[in-house]
VEXDREN-2710 file (C-alpha; in Angstrom, 1 decimal):
% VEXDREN-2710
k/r/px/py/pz
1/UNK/12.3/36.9/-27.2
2/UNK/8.3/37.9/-28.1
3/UNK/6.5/39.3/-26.1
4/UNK/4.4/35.6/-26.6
5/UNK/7.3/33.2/-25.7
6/UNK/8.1/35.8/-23.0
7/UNK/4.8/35.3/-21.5
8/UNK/4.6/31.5/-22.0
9/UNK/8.1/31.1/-20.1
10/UNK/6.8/33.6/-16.9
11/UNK/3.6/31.3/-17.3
12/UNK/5.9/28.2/-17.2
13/UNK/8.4/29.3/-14.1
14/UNK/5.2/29.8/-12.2
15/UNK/4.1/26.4/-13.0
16/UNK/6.6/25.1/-11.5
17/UNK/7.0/27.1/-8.7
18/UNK/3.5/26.0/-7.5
19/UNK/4.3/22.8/-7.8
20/UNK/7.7/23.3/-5.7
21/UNK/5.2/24.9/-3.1
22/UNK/2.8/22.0/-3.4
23/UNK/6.1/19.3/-2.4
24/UNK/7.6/21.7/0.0
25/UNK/4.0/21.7/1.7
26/UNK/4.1/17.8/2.1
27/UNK/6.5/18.3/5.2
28/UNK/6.6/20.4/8.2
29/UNK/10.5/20.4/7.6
30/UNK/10.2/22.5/4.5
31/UNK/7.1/23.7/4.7
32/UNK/8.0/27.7/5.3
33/UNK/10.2/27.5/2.0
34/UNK/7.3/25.8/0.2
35/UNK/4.7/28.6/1.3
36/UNK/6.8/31.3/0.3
37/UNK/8.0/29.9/-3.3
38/UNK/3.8/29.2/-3.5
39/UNK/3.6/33.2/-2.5
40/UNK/6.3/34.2/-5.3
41/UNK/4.8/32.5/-7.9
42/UNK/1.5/33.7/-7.1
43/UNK/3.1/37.6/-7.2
44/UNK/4.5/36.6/-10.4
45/UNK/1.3/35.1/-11.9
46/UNK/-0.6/38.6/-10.8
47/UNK/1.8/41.1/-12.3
48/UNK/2.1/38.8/-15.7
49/UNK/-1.6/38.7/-16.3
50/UNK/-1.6/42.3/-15.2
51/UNK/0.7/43.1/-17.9
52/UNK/-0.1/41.0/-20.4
53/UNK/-3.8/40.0/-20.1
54/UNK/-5.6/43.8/-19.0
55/UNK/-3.3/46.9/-18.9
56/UNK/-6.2/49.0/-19.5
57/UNK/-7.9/48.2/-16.1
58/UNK/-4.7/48.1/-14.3
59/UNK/-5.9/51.0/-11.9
60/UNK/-9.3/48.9/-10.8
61/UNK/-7.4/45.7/-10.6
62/UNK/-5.0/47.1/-8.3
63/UNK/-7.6/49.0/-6.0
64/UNK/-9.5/45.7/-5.7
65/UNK/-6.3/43.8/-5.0
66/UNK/-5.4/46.7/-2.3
67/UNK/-8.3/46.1/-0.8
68/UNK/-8.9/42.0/-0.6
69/UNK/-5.5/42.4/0.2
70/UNK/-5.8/44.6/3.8
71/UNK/-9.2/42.2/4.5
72/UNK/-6.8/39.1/4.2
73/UNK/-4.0/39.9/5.9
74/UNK/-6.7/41.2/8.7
75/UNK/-8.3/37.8/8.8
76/UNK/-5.2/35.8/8.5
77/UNK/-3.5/37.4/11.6
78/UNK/-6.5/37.0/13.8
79/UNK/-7.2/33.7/12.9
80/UNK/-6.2/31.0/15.8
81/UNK/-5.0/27.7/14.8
82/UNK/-8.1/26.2/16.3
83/UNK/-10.0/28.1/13.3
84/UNK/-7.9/27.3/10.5
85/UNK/-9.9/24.9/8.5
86/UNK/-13.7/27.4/9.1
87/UNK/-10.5/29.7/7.2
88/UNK/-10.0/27.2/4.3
89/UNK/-13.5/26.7/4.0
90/UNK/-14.0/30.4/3.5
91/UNK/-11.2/30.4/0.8
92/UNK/-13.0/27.5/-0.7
93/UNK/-15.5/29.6/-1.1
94/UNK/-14.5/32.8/-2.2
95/UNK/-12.2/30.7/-5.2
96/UNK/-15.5/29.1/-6.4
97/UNK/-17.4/31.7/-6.5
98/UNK/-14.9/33.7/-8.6
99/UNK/-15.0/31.3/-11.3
100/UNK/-18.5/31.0/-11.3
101/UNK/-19.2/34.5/-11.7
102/UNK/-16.5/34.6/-14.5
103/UNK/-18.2/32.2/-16.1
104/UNK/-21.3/33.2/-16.1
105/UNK/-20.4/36.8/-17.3
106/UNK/-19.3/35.0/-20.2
107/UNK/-22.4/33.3/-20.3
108/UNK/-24.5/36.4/-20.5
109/UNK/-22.3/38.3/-23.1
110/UNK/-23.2/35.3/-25.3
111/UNK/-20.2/33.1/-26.6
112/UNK/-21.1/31.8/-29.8
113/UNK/-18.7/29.0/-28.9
114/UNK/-21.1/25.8/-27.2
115/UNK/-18.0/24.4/-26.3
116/UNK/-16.9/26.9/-24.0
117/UNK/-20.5/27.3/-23.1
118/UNK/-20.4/24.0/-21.4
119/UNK/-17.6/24.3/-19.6
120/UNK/-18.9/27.9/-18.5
121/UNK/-22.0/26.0/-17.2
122/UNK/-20.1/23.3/-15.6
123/UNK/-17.9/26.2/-13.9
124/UNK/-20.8/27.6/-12.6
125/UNK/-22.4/24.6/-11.1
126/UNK/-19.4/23.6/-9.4
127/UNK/-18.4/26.6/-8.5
128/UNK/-21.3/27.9/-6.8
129/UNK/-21.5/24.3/-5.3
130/UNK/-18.6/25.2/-3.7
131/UNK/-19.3/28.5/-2.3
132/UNK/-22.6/27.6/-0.7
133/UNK/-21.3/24.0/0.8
134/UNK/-18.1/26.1/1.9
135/UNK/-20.6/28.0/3.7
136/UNK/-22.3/25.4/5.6
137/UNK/-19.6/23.9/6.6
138/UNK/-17.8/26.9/8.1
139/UNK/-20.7/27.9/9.6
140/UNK/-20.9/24.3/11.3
141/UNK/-17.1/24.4/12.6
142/UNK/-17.9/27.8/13.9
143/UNK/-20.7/26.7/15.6
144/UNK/-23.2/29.0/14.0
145/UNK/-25.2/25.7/13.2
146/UNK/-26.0/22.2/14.7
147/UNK/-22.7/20.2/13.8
148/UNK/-25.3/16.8/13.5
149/UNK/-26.0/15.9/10.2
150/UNK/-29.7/16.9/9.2
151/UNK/-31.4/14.8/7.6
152/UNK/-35.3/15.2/6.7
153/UNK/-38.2/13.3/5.0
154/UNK/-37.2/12.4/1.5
155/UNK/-33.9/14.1/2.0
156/UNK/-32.3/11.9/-0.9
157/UNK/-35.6/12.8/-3.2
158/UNK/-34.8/16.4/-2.8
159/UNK/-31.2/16.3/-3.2
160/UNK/-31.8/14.3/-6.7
161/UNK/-34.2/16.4/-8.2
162/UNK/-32.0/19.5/-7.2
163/UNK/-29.3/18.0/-8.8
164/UNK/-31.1/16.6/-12.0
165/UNK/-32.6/19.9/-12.0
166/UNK/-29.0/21.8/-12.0
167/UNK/-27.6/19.7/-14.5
168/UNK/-30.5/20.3/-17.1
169/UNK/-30.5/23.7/-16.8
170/UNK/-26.0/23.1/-17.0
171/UNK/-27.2/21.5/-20.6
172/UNK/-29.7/23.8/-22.0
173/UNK/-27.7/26.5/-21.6
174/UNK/-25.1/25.6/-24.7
175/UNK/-27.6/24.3/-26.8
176/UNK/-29.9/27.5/-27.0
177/UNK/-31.3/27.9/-23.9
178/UNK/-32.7/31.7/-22.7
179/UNK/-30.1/34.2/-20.8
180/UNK/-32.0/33.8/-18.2
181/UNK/-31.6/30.3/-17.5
182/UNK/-28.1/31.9/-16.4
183/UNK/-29.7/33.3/-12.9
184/UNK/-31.8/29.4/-12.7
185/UNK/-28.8/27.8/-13.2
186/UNK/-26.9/29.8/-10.4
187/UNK/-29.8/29.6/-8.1
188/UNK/-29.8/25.8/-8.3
189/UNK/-26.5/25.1/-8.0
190/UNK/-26.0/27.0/-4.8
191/UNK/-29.1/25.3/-3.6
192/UNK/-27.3/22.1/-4.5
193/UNK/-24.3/22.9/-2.1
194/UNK/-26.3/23.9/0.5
195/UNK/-28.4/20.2/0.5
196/UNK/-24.6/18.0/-0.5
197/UNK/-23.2/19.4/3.1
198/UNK/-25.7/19.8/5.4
199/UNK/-26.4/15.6/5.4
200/UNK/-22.8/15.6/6.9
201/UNK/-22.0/16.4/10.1
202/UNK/-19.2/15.5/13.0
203/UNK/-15.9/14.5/12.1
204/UNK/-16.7/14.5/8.7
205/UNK/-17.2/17.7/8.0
206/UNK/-13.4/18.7/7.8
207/UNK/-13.8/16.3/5.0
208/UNK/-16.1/17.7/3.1
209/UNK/-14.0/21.2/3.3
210/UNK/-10.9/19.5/1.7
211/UNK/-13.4/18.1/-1.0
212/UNK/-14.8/21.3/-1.5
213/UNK/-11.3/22.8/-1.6
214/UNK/-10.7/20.0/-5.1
215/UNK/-14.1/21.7/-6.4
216/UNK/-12.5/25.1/-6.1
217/UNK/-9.6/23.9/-7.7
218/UNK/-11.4/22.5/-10.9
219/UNK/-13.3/25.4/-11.0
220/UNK/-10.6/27.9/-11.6
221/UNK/-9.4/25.1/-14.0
222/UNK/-12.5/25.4/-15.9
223/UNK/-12.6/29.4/-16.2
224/UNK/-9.2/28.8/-17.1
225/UNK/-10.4/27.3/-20.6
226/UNK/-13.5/29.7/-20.5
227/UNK/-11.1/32.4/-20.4
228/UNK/-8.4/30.8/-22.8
229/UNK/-5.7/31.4/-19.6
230/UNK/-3.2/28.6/-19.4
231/UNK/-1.9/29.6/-16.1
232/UNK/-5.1/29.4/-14.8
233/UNK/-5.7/25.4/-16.1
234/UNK/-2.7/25.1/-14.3
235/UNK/-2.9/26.2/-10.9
236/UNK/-6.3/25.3/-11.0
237/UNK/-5.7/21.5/-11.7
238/UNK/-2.9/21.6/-9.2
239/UNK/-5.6/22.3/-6.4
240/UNK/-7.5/19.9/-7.7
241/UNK/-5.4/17.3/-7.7
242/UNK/-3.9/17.7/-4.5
243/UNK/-7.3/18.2/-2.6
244/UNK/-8.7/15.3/-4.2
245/UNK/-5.4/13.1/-2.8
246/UNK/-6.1/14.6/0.8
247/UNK/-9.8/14.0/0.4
248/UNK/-8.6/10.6/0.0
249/UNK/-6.1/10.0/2.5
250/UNK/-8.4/11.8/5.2
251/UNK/-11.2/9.2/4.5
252/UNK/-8.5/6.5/4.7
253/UNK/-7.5/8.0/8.5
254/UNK/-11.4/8.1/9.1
255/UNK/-11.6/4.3/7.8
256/UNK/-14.4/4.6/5.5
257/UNK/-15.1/5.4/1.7
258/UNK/-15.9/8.9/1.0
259/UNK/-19.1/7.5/-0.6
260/UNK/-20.1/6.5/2.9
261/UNK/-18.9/9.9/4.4
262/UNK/-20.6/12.3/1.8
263/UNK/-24.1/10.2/1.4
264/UNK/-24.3/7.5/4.5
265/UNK/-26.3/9.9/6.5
266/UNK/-29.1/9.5/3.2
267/UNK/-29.0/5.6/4.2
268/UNK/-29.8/6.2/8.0
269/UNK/-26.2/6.4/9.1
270/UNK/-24.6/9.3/11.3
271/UNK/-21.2/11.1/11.9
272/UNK/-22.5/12.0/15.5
273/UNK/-23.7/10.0/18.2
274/UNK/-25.8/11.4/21.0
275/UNK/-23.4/14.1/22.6
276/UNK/-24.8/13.2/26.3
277/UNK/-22.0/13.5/29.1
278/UNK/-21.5/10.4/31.2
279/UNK/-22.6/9.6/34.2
280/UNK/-20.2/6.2/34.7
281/UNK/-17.6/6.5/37.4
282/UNK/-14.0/7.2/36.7
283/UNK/-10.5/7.5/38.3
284/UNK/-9.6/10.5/38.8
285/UNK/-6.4/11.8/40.4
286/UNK/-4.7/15.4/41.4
287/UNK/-1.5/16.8/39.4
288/UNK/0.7/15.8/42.4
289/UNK/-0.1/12.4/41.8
290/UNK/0.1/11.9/38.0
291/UNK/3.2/13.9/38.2
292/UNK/5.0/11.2/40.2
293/UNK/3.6/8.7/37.7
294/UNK/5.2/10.5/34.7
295/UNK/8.1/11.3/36.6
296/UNK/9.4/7.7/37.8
297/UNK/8.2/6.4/34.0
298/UNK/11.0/5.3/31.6
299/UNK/8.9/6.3/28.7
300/UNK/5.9/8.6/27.9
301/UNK/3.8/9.0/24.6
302/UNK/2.1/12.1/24.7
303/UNK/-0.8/12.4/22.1
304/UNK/-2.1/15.8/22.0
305/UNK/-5.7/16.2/20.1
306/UNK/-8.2/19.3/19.7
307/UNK/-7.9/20.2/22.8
308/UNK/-4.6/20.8/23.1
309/UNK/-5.1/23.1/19.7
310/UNK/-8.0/25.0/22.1
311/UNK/-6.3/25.6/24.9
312/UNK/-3.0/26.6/23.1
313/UNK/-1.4/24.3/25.8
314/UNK/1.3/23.5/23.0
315/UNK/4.2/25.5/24.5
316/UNK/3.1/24.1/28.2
317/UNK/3.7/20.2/26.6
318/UNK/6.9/21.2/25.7
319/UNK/7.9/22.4/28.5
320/UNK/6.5/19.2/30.6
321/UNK/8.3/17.4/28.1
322/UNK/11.3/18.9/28.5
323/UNK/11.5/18.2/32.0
324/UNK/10.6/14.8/31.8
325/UNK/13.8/14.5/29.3
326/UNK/15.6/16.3/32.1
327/UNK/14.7/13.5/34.0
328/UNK/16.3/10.6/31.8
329/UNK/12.6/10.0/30.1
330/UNK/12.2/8.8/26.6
331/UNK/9.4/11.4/25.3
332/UNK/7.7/11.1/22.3
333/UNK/4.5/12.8/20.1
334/UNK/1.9/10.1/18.6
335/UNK/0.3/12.4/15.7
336/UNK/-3.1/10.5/14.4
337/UNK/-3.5/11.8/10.4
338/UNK/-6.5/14.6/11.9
339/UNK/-5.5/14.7/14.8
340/UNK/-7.0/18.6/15.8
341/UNK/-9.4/19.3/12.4
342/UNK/-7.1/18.7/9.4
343/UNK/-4.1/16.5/8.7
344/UNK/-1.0/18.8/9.9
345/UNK/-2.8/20.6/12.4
346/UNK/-1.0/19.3/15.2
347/UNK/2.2/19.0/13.3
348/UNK/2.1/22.7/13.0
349/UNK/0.9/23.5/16.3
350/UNK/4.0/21.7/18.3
351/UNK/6.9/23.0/15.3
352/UNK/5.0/26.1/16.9
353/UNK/6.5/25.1/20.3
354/UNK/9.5/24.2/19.1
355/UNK/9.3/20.6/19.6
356/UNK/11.6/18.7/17.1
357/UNK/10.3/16.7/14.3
358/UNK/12.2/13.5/15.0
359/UNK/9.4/13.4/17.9
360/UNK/6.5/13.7/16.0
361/UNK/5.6/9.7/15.3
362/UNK/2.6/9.5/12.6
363/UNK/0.5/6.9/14.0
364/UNK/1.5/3.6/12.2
365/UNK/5.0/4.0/13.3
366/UNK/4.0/5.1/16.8
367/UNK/1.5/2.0/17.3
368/UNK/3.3/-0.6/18.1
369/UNK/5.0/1.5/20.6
370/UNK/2.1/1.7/23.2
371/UNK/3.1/-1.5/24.3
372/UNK/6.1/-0.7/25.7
373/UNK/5.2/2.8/27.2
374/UNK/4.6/2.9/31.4
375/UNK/2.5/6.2/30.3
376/UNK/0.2/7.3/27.5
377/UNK/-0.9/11.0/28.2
378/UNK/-3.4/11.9/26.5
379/UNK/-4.3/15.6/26.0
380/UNK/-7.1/16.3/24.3
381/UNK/-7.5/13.8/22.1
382/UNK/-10.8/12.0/22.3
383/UNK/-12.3/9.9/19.6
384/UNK/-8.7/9.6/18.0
385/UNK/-7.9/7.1/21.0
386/UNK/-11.6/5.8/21.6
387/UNK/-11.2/1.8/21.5
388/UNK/-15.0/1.7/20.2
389/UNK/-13.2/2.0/16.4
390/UNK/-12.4/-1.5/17.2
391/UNK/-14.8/-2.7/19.4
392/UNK/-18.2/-1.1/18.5
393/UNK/-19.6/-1.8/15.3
394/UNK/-22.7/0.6/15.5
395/UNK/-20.4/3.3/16.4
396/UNK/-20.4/6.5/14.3
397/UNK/-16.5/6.0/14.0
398/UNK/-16.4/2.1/13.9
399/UNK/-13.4/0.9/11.8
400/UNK/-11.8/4.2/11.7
401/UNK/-7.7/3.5/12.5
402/UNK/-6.6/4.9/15.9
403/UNK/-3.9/5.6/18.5
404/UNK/-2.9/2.1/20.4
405/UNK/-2.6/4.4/23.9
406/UNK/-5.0/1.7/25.4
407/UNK/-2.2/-0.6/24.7
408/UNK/0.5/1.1/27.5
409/UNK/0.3/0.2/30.6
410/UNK/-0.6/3.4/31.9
411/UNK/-3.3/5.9/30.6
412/UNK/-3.2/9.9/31.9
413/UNK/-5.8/11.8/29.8
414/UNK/-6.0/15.3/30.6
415/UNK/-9.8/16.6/29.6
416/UNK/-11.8/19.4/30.9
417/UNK/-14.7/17.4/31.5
418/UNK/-16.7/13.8/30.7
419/UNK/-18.1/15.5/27.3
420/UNK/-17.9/13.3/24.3
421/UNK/-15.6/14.4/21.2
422/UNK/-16.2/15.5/17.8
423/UNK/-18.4/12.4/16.9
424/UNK/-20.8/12.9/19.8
425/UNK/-20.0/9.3/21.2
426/UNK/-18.7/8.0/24.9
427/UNK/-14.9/7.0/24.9
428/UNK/-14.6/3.8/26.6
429/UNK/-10.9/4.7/27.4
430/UNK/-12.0/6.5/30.1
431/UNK/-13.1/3.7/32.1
432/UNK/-10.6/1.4/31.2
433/UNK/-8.8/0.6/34.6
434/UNK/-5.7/1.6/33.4
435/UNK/-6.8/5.3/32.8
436/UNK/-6.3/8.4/35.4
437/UNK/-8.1/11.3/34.7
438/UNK/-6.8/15.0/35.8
439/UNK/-9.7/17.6/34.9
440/UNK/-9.4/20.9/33.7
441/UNK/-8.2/23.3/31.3
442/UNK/-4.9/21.2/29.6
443/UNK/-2.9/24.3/29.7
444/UNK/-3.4/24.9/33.3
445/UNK/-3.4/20.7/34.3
446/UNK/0.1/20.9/32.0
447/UNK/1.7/23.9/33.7
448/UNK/0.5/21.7/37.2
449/UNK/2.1/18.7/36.3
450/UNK/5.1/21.1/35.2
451/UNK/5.7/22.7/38.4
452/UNK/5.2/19.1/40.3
453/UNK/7.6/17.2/37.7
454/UNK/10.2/19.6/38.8
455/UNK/9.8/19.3/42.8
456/UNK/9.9/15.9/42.9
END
């Protein structure tokens, strides 16, 4: 075997073991095998371009991998689950902007090829799109920034001439333009990031990371061809694909075009509402008294939201959960497609607790269910079970599908205060007569109703 076809079949086996990963991923059942054939392949890929592609700068290449190595693993064990998507932004980010300064180094050391020129330019642009949107929007889900959409005067005029601007400077560049329309073209496109995220704000912004996580993928694509790497086309494409299909299906759970999501906010529209606390009365009740309403029900739908994920109350559901089954109770999970952040959020969060996966319901399956619940407890979870997605057309999150709890004929929701969601917006649910509210933090109301499940 050459040392060629020997090459071409280590490319090839990774290949496929990123796409093994990539199906593996698609289920919390086999999702720990997928990650780690993802990991081997990935090992694989670095020692065969190692190798293969750059033996002489095998000692550099090792000391920088030694070191982004230690700073991931770092980040990666402190992260909480609550913080996982500000982490995928920041991996967004860090993959764009690794093929946009490949490509541009390639740019400067003047190509003679205007082919590969062009896609050099269009793997900057994109590239450093991603990087500085990345950016914005982890610094929104961190909180670093206003989470509202900002909008200013001629917003839209501003964003078009940016990009008109980046995308001229993207086409001079092959055909003869100066070296150092290189730095201009840079500048511009992280500009351009910078103004295509910070119009969207709320729910969507989660969004917006998964689309930025495509850009990162057709970035590495494109250095791929700039750099004449097939194993690089490959994975890249695979990222792109498979973050363009979840930018999808998230804006199918969100019930509304991702047209409407990236540029509505240009057209007056708005993922937030006002964010003001209510003043309308409620029900409240204490955990004694909810516990003998779970307790005497024949069947519960739990559906844990954000909250739960910030209060890491998972294990405490469980348990409640557990002693409700104890009880002769039919117990189930209703999971909305993002509910927490990002779709498997709360899938990984209960498989966390141990819960088992025949009782996570998605939430067309779990729908029709509602009806024939005594109790819907709700932990959590706000504009995922807000009724104004059917009822409220002005509402930032009109149309957007939702969990029936309304629908049961009892409603516990377990919040630590009257403050809107994500979107910024009232829930109606919390007035409906049906609901009992039990304040406080949802691990300590769970652990409550825990203790007074098991004395009754």
């Amino acid at each position: 075997m050459t040392g060629d076809s020997g090459t071409a079949l280590a490319y090839l086996l990774v290949a496929v073991c990123f796409i093994v990963a990539l199906k593996g991923l698609s289920s919390p059942r086999t999702a720990r095998v997928g990650n780690a054939v993802g990991a081997a392949g990935a090992v694989l890929a670095v020692v065969v371009i190692l190798l293969v592609e750059r033996p002489d700068r095998l000692l550099a290449v090792l000391a920088a991998m030694v070191v982004g190595g230690a700073v991931g693993a770092v980040a990666a064990r402190r992260v909480v689950m609550t913080a996982m998507p500000q982490m995928v932004a920041v991996f967004n980010g860090v993959g764009g902007a690794a093929g946009a300064t490949i490509a541009a180094l390639e740019m400067v050391e003047g190509t003679p090829d205007t082919g590969r020129l062009a896609v050099a330019a269009f793997t900057v642009l994109i590239g450093a799109v991603a990087f500085s949107g990345s950016m914005v929007a982890f610094a929104r889900l961190q909180e670093l920034m206003s989470g509202r959409p900002l909008i200013y005067p001629g917003a839209r005029w501003v964003f078009g001439l940016a990009l008109a601007a980046t995308v001229a400077a993207g086409v001079w560049l092959p055909w003869g333009g100066p070296t150092w329309l290189v730095g201009a073209l840079v500048g511009l496109s992280l500009g351009l990031g910078v103004l295509f995220v910070l119009p969207v704000g709320g729910a969507d912004v989660p969004i917006v990371i998964s689309l930025l996580n495509a850009f990162s993928g057709i970035t590495v694509a494109a250095s791929g061809y700039v750099l004449e790497n097939t194993l690089l086309i490959v994975a890249g494409t695979l990222v792109g694909a498979s973050g363009t299909l979840l930018t999808r299906l998230m804006a199918k759970a969100m019930g509304r075009p991702v047209t409407n999501i990236l540029f509505g906010a240009f057209a007056g529209g708005s993922t937030l509402g006002g964010g003001a606390e209510t003043d309308r009365p409620v029900r409240s009740a204490s955990a004694e008294d909810v516990a003998i309403l779970l307790g005497y029900a024949r069947k519960v739908i739990m559906a844990p939201g954000y909250g739960l994920a910030v209060a890491q109350a998972q294990h405490a559901l469980r348990d409640l959960a557990g002693e409700l089954e104890r009880r002769g109770i039919e117990v189930s999970y209703a999971i909305h497609p993002v509910a927490g952040r990002m779709p498997g959020h709360m899938n990984v969060l209960l498989a966390e607790a141990d819960v088992p996966y025949d009782k996570l319901k998605e939430m067309d399956s779990v729908n029709p269910e509602f009806k024939t619940a005594d109790v819907a407890l709700v932990v959590g979870a706000n504009d995922v079970v807000n009724p104004a997605a059917r009822s409220a057309p002005g509402s930032p999150i009109y149309g957007m599908p939702i969990l029936a709890a309304d629908e049961a004929k009892s409603i516990v929701f377990l919040k630590r205060s009257l403050r809107p969601g994500f979107a910024g917006i009232e829930n109606e649910l919390l007035h409906d007569p049906k609901t009992t509210l039990l304040f406080g933090d949802a691990k300590d109301s769970l652990g409550k109703l825990v203790t007074s499940v098991k004395s009754l």
